[in-house]
VEXTOR-795822 format. One record per residue (C-alpha): x, y, z; residue in one letter. Coordinates in steps of 0.001 Angstrom, whole numbers, plus 500000, padded with zeros to 6 digits. Layout:
BEGIN
XYZA...
//
This chain:
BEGIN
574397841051712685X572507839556715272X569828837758713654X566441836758715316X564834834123713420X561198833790713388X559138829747712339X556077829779710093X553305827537710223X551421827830706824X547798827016707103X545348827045704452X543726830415704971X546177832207707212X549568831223709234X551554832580712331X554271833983713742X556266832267716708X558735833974718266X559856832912721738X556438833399723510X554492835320721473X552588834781718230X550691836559716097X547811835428713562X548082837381709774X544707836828708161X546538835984704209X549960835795702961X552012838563702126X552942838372698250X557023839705700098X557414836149701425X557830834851697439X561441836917697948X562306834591701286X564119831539701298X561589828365701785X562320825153703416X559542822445703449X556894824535705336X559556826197707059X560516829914706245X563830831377708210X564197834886707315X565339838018709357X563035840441710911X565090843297709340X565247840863705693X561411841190706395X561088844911706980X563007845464704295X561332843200701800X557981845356702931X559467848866702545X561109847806699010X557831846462697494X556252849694698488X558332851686696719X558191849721693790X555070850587693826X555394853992692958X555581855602689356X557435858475691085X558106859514694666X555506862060695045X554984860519699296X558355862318699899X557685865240696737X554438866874698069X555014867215702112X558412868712701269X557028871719698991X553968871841700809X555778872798704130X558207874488702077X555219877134700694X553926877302704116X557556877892705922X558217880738703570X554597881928702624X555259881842699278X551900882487698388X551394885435700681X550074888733698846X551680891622701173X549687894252701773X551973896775700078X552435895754696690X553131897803693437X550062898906691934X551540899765688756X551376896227687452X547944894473686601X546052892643689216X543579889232689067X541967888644691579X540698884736691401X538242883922693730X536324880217695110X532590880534696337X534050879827699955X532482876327701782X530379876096704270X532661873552706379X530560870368707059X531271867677709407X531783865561706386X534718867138705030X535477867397701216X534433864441698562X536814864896695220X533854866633693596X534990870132695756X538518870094694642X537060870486691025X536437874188691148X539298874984693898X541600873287691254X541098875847688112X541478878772690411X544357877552691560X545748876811687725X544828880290687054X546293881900690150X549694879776689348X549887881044685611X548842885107686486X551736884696689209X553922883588686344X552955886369684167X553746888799687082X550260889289687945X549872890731691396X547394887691692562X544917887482695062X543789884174695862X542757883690699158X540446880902701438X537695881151703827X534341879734705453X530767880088705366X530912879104708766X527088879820710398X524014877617709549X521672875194710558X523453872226709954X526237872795713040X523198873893714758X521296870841714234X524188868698715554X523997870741718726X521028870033719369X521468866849719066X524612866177720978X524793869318723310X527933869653721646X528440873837721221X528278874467717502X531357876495717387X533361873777718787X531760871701715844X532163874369713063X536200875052714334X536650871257714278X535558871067710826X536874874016709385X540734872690710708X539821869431708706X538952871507705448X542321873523705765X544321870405706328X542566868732703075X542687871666701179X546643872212701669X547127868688701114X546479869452697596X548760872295697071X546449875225696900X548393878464696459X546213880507698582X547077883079700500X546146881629704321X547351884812705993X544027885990704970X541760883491705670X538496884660707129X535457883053708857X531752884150708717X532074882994713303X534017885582713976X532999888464715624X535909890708713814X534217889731710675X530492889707711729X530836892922713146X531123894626709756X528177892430708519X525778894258711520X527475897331710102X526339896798706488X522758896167708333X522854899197710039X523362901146706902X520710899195705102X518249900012708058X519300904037707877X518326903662704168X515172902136704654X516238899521703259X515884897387706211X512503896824707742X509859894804709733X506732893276708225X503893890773708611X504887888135705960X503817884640705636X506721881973706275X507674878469705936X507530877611709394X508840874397710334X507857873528714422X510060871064713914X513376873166713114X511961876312715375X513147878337712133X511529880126709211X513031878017706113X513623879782702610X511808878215699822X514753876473698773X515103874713701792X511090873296701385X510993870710699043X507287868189699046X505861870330701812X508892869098704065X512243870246705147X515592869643703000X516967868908706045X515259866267708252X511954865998706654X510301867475708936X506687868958708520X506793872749706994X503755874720707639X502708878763706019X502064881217708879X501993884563709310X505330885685711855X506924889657712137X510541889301710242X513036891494709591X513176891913705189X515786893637702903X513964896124700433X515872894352696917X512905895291695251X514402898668695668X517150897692693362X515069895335690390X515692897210687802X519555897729688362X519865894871689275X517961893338685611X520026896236683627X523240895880684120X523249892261683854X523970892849679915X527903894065681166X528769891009682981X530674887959681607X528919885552683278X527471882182681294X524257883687679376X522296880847681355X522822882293684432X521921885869683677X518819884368682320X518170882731685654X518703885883687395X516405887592684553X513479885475685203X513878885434689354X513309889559689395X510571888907686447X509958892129685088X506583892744683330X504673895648682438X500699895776682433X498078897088684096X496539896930687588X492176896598687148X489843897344689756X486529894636689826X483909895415692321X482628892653694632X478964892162694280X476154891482697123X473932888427697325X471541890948695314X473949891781692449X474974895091693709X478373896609693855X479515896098697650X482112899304698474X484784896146697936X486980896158694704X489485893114694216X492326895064692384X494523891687690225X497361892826687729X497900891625684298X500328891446681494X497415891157678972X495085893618679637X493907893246675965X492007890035677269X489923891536680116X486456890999678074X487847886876678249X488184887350681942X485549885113682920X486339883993687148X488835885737689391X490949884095691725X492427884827694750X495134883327697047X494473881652700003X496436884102702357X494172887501700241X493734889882702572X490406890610701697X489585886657701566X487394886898704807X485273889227704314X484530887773700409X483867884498701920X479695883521701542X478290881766704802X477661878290703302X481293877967701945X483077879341705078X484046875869706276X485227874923702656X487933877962702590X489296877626705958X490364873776704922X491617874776701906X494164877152703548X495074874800705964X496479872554702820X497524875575700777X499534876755704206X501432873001704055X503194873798700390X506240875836699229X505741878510696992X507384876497694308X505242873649694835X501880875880694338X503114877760691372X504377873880689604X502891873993686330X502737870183685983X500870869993689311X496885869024689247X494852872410689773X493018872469692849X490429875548693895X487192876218696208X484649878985695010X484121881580697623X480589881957696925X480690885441696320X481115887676692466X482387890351690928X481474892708687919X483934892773685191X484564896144685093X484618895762680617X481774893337680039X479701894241682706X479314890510683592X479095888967687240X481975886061687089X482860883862690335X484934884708692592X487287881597693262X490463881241695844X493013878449694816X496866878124695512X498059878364691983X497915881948692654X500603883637695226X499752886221698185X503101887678697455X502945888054694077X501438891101692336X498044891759694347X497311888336695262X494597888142693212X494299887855689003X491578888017686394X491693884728685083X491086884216681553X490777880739680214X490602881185676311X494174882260676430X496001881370679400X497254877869679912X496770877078684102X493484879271683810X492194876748680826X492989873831682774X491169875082685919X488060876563684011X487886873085682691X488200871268685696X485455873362687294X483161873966684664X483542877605684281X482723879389680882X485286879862678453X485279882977676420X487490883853673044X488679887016672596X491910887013670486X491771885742666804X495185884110665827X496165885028662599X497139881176662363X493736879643660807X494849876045662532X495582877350665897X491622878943665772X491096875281665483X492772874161668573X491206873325671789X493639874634673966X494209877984675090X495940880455672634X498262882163674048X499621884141671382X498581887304669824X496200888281666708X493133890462666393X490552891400669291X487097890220668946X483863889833671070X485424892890672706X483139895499672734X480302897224675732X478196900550674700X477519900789678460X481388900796679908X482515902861676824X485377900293675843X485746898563672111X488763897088671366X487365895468668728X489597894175665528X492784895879667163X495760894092667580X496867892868670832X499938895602671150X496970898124670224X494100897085672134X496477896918675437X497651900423675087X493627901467674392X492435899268677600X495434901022679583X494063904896678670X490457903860679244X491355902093682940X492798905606683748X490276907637682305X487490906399684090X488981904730687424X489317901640686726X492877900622686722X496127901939686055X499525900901684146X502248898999686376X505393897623686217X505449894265688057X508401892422689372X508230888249690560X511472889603692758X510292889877696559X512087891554699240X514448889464700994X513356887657704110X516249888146706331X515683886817709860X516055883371711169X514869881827713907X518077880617714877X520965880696717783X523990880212715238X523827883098713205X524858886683713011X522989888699715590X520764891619714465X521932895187715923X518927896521717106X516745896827720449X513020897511720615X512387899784723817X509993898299726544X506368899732726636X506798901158722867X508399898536721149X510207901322719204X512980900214717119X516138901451718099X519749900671716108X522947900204717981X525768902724717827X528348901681715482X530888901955718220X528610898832720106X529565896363717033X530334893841717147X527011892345718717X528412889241720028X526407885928720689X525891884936724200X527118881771725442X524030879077725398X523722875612726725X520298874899725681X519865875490721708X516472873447721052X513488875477719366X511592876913722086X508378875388720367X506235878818720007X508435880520717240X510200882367719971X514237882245718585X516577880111720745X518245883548721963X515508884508724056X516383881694726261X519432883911727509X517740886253729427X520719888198730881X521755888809726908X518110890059725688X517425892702728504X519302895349728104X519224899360727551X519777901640724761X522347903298724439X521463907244724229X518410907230726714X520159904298729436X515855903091728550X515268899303729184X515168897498726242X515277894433724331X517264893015722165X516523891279718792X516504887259718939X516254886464715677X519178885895713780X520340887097710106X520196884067707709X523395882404706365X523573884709702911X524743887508705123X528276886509705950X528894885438701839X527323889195700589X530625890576700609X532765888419701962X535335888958698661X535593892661700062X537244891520703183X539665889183701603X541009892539700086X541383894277704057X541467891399706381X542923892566709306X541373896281709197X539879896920712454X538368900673711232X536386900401708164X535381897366706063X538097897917703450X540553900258702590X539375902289700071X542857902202697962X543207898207698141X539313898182697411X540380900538694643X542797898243693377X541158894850693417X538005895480692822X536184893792690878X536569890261691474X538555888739687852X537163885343688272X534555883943690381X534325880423690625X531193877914692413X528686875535691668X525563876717689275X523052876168692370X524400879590693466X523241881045689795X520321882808691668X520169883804695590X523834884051696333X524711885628693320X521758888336693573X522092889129697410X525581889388696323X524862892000693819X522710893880695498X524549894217699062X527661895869696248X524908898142694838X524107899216698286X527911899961699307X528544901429695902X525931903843696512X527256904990699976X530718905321698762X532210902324700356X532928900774696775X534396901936693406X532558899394691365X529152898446689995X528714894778690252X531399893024692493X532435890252689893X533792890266686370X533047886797685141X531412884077686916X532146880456685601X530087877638686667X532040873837686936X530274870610686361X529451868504689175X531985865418689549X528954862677689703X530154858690691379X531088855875689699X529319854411686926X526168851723688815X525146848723686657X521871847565686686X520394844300684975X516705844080684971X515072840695686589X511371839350686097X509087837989688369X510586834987688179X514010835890688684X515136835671684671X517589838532683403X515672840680681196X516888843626678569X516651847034680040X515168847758676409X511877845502676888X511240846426680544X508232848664679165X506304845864677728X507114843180680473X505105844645683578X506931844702686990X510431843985687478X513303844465689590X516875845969689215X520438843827690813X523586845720690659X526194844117689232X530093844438689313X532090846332686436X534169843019685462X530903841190684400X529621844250681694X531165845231678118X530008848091675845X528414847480672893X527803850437670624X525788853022672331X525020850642675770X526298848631678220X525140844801678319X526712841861679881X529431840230678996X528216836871679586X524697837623677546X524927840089675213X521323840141674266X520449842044678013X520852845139678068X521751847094680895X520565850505683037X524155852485683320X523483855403685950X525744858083687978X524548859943690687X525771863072692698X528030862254695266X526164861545698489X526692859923702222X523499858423701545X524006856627698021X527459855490699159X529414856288696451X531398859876697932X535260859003697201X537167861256699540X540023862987698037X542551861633701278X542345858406699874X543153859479696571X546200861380697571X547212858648699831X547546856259697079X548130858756693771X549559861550695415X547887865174695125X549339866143691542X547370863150690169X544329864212691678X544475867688690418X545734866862686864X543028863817686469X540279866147687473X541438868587685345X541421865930682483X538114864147683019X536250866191680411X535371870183679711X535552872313683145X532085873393682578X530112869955682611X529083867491684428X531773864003684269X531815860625686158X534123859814688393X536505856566686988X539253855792689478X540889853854685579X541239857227684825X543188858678687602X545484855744687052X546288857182683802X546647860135684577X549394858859687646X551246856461684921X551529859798682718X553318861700685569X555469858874686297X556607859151682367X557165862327683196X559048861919686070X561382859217684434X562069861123680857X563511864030683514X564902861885686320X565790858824684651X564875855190685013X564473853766688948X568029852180690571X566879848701691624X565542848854694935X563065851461693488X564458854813694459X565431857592692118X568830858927692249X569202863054692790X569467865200689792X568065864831686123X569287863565683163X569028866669681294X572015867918679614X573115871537678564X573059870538674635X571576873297672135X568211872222671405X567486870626667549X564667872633665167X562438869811665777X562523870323669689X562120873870669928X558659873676667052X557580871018669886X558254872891672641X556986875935671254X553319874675669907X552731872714673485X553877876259675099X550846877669672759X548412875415673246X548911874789676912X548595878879677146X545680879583675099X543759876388677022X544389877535680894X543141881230679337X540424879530678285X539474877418680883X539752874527678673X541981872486681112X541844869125679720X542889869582675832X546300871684677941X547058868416679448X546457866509675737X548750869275674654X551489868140677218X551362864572676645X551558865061673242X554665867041674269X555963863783676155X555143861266673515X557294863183671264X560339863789673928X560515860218674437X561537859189670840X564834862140671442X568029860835672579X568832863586674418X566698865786676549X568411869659676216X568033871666679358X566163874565677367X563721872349676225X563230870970679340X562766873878681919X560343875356679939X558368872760679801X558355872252683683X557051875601683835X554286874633681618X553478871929683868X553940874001687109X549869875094687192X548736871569686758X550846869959689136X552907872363691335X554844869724693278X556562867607691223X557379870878689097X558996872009692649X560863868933692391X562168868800688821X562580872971688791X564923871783692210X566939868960690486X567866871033687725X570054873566690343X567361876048691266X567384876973694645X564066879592694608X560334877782694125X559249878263690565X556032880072692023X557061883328690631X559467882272687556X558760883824684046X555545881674681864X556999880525678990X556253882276675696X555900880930672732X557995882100669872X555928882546666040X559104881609664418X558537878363665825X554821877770665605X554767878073661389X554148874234660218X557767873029658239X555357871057655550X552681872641652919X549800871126651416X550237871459647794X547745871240644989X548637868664641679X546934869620638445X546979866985635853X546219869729632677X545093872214634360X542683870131636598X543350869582640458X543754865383640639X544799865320644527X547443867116647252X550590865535648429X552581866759651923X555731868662651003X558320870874653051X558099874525652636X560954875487650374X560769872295647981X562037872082644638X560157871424641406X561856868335641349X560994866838644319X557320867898644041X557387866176640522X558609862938642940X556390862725645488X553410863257643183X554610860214640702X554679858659644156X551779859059645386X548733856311644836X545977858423643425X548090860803641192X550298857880640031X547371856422637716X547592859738635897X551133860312635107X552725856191634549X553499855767631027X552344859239630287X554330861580628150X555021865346629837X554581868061627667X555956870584630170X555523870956633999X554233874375635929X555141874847639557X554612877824641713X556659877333645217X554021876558647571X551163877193645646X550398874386642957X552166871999640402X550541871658637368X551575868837634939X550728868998630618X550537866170629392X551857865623625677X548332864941624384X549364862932621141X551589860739622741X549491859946625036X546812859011622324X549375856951620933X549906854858623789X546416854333623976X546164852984620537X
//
């Protein structure tokens, strides 16, 4: 060999390379040099002995080979589409359709909290296949939004360009972690072959009336050019940006849902969804019955003006305790209520009302703030004058936009009669003597009092509440005063943003009328127009009316000029029925195919993050309702069961508390010390101790231990490439898997995934065998064709159990205890019998599909295991081998003892004289007789006298 010889120089810090004329500078010592022979400061070695020495440590390295494992069956699923689900399949055997709430592709790509979720579908897909399941499991993107748009802004980079780029980088991550979905249907919100049946759904919605125009107040944000959601307010700001969110009044396109409330409330009792989130959805529509009261506005003279403020109730039984009224700033009627003097008052007040979120106005917690309007009105009950008052606390879009506010037994109208000095009148007598005592409001029920006027012909006096509501109710209709209504919190759905990169809305308004006009269905799709400039336009005009060849246009049927819509639909759109499509991907004539609708319908299990509990979920719902009632769908509600997954939070942060002058302090005394300030501080330097963390070098201080949600901005996202790079994919999915209960929340511990890798390398070497010297593994297994003992197949058997009944019920981690219990045992056998073994890869196949590839491979399969019979366990083998038996001592139980099923009287007799507690009862004692049922009891007489004797 012809051998090039390199001299080292060794310097303190670093040392270089000289060959011929070239050096090179290595900034520290690589540990392979310890293997090279030394001379002085003088190292001769080969450039190949060098390589070598690298490559070898490397492998080394490894607990199993899972850098040459996972790129070989990934390609080899992709190659062969192993995962495809044809179009054609046999209908006669059941179907589960598994289904991820599909990402919206960021330019951040995935952080291991996302492969949480996509990981249980996946174990679930994996075990239905195996259980010959016809599975759908397929992959696609929320693709429009403001985010891509944002960035185009700013760059001038076009935001499909942005959104493709991303979306390749989620497919390649999302593969790299062996997700058996089916990418042969893999859809995007972009395209226009989707999108196109979106404007269709629209256009049904808008024959319906379901689809109309109206004055609303928005969350405008100049800043943005969009109408924001109230979601996407948070402090009077925008989620994204911060930027400056105002209330104003703008023309937008809403979706009747209110249409739907009370299906939509109903036949939430049928789903299997987590009772939490039906609750959510419960409280979001917010049903309530009451009553709707009339009170007329009074002149500066006291006389009834021909204005009545009409407010709705849920406790009509109060209305003689209504002592003020209050309006919301954006009433209707608020200008013409408004007295001269306190004109100038209101019209600042909006201007700060107009600066908050819904959410933010309605906060209980949050001080209440009001202005009187300087006007009253007469209670139409009492025949009192009360104040008229306008403050935020109150919605425009709730209700009427106005309520009777009664202070005595309502909790925010306490607080605010307080605040402003406004009388305070009780009505309802609690039948709890202490809670009359109380100085808060009451807002339970009892008897009426101080309820009663000659002149308005009402006395609900000494009624109950349930009583005097229904008597209130009859005398509002009787004499014009009010009515009963059903109220919902549910609004209609806002459904036009004031955005380029979004879905465009089918319709054109016809110059000179402004009529609305849909398109024809055989126009769709409606396809965005090519733009350069994407900016706001800065007067709530929509970046699409920039392209002025795109908006004029002419309708269809008349050839009239016209103009198209330039407002957008908002993101929710494409992810309404997107789990439709993924039945009928490629159908170019109707959304889906009624049979394959037919057959997959509903979804089996929908999986996502609980901050989708309400909107998603809802629009969802009632988008199905919609198509269920024009025949385009079979079902009711679109999914079965709904499970929510924690959120994967960072890495543990350590924080020691400092004083003023720099001295650690105990996180526990921080409340009587004044100011201080908090120093991170490395893992090495803290210990546990009991319930807390403190440091190792103090134990005294105590320390703050916090996770947060995985964030860009706090530093701590851990992206799953790394992870894979370094642990390979199948430790990534079985550690997450393993961190705790699917359902909650866990902290990240990259300890733990090194467990979890140094469990699949015991894996790998119980099957494979012990690594040859230079680190490699040699082909095959050392499994051998031996009939299996009694002991291995009850092992086998119970981990086939448990591991079953735990992926059924999503209780992932105790199915991986199960299987390294099954290890722990295997590894105390001398020999490892092939039907012991192959089942058990099987088992292991959901968790971690490549190495199972691998080891299925080895053992002379020559198909993927994808579609291979799920073990089954067998009863004869689950039934326990040992009994706990009862020992009577005369007839009274002294203890148990452990015994095998089948044992004689004799050896029950042993193991009791054995055993340390029952032993003090039978030594030197003379036996009478002995009673022993076979796995029941043994009950030993003793001989009485003798044992008196001995005594003596």
């Amino acid at each position: 060999m012809n051998t090039q010889h390199i001299h080292i120089q060794f310097l303190p810090q670093s040392f270089s390379f000289q060959k011929q004329c070239t050096s090179f500078t290595v900034v520290k010592r690589p540990s392979w040099f310890n293997s090279c022979s030394t001379s002085g400061a003088i190292v001769r070695c080969s450039v190949n002995e060098i390589e070598e020495q690298k490559q070898k440590q490397q492998v080394v390295k490894r607990a199993y080979p899972f850098h040459e494992i996972e790129p070989k069956w990934q390609s080899y699923w992709e190659n062969n589409r192993t995962f495809r689900t044809p179009d054609e399949i046999d209908t006669s055997k059941p179907k589960f359709y598994v289904l991820d709430m599909f990402p919206y592709p960021s330019g951040a790509g995935l952080h291991v909290g996302h492969p949480l979720g996509y990981t249980a579908t996946d174990i679930l897909a994996r075990l239905k296949r195996m259980q010959g399941y016809n599975v759908l499991h397929p992959m696609g993107w929320d693709a429009f939004g403001l985010p891509a748009e944002q960035y185009a802004i700013e760059t001038g980079t076009h935001p499909k360009i942005t959104t493709l780029r991303n979306i390749n980088r989620f497919r390649t991550q999302l593969k790299s972690l062996g997700f058996s979905y089916d990418w042969n249907r893999e859809i995007s919100t972009i395209e226009p072959a989707y999108y196109k049946w979106t404007q269709w759904i629209f256009l049904q919605l808008l024959k319906r009336g379901l689809a109309y125009q109206a004055e609303v107040p928005v969350n405008w944000c100049p800043a943005l050019g969009t109408v924001l959601a109230n979601e996407e307010v948070v402090d009077g700001v925008s989620e994204r940006g911060g930027h400056p969110v105002i209330r104003k009044p703008m023309r937008q396109w809403m979706l009747k849902i209110t249409e739907y409330a009370d299906r939509l409330l109903d036949d939430l009792d049928d789903l299997d969804w987590p009772e939490s989130v039906k609750e959510m959805q419960r409280n979001w529509i917010g049903r309530s019955e009451g009553a709707e009261m009339d009170f007329r506005v009074l002149d500066s003279d006291g006389q009834e003006r021909d204005i009545k403020i009409t407010v709705y109730t849920t406790r009509p039984d109060t209305i003689f305790g209504a002592t003020y009224l209050v309006v919301a700033p954006e009433h209707p009627l608020l200008s013409s209520l408004v007295s001269t003097t306190q004109s100038q008052n209101i019209e600042e007040y909006k201007n700060l009302a107009s600066r908050k979120s819904d959410l933010e106005r309605t906060e209980l917690q949050k001080e209440k703030t009001g202005v009187f309007s300087g006007c009253y009105a007469r209670n139409p009950a009492s025949g009192e004058a009360i104040p008229i008052w306008v403050a935020d606390y109150v919605l425009g879009s709730y209700g009427t936009g106005a309520i009777m506010a009664v202070p005595a037994h309502d909790t925010r109208d306490h607080e605010f009669a307080l605040k402003f000095d406004i009388s305070i009148h009780s009505v309802v007598m609690p039948d709890d003597e202490s809670s009359s005592q109380s100085e808060k409001a009451y807002t339970g029920e009892g008897l009426i009092v101080n309820s009663s006027n000659l002149i308005s012909g009402l006395d609900i006096n000494g009624l109950s509440c349930q009583e005097a509501t229904s008597k209130v109710i009859e005398w509002a209709e009787k004499t014009g005063n009010g009515k009963k209504k059903v109220n919902y919190k549910l609004r209609d759905w806002l459904f036009a943003r004031q955005r380029y990169w979004g879905e465009p809305i089918p319709v054109v308004f016809l110059d000179g009328t402004g009529e609305t006009v849909p398109l024809h269905e055989a126009e769709l799709p409606l396809t965005l127009p090519e733009l350069d400039d994407f900016t706001p336009t800065g007067t709530g005009e929509p970046p699409l009316s920039k392209a002025v060849s795109w908006v004029q246009t002419t309708e269809h049927s008349s050839g009239k000029p016209a103009r198209r819509e330039t407002s957008t639909m908002p993101q929710w759109a494409g992810s309404c029925w997107y789990y439709l499509r993924f039945m009928d991907p490629k159908n170019s004539k109707e959304l889906v195919d009624k049979t394959k609708e037919r057959y997959w319908s509903p979804v089996d299990v929908y999986v996502g993050g609980a901050e989708h509990a309400v909107l998603h979920l809802l629009y969802a719902r009632f988008w199905h309702k919609v198509l269920y009632d024009i025949g385009v769908v079979s079902t009711k509600e679109p999914f079965k069961c709904v499970i929510n997954q924690g959120i994967i939070l960072g890495e543990v942060q350590y924080m020691v508390c400092k004083d003023v002058d720099g001295s650690y302090i105990s996180a526990d005394s921080t409340d009587t010390l004044g100011e201080y300030e908090q120093e991170s501080i490395p893992e090495e330097k803290v210990m546990k101790s009991g319930d807390f963390f403190v440091m190792k070098d103090n134990p005294n201080i105590r320390l703050i231990a916090r996770a947060h949600k995985m964030s860009k901005s706090r530093g701590n996202v851990v992206n799953p490439d790394d992870v894979v790079t370094e642990y390979g994919a199948d430790s990534l999915r079985l550690y997450e898997m393993f961190m705790g209960p699917f359902r909650d929340s866990k902290t990240w511990n990259t300890s733990g995934i090194e467990g979890v890798h140094r469990f699949l390398g015991r894996m790998w070497r119980l099957i494979v065998g012990s690594s040859l010297p230079d680190g490699t593994f040699k082909g095959g297994t050392v499994v051998n064709d031996e009939e299996p003992t009694l002991e291995q197949l009850c092992t086998l058997h119970k981990c086939i159990a448990k591991v079953t009944e735990e992926i059924e019920g999503t209780r992932f981690n105790t199915g991986i205890s199960a299987m390294m219990e099954f290890i722990n045992a295997a590894y105390k056998w001398e020999k490892h019998p092939r039907k012991i073994i192959e089942p058990f890869i099987l088992l292991l196949a959901p968790y971690a599909p490549h190495m199972s590839e691998e080891l299925w491979f080895r053992l002379g399969h020559s198909n993927s295991l994808a579609y291979e019979s799920f073990p089954k366990a067998n009863p004869d083998y689950l039934k326990d081998s040992t009994i706990v038996l009862p020992i009577q001592i005369n007839g009274k139980t002294r203890g148990t003892i452990q015994v095998e099923e089948g044992c004689s009287e004799e050896e029950a007799f042993k193991l009791a004289s054995l055993d340390e507690k029952l032993s003090k009862f039978l030594d030197g004692k003379s036996i009478k007789k002995r009673i022993y049922v076979p796995g029941r009891i043994l009950n030993v007489i003793l001989d009485r006298q003798n044992t008196k004797a001995s005594v003596r």
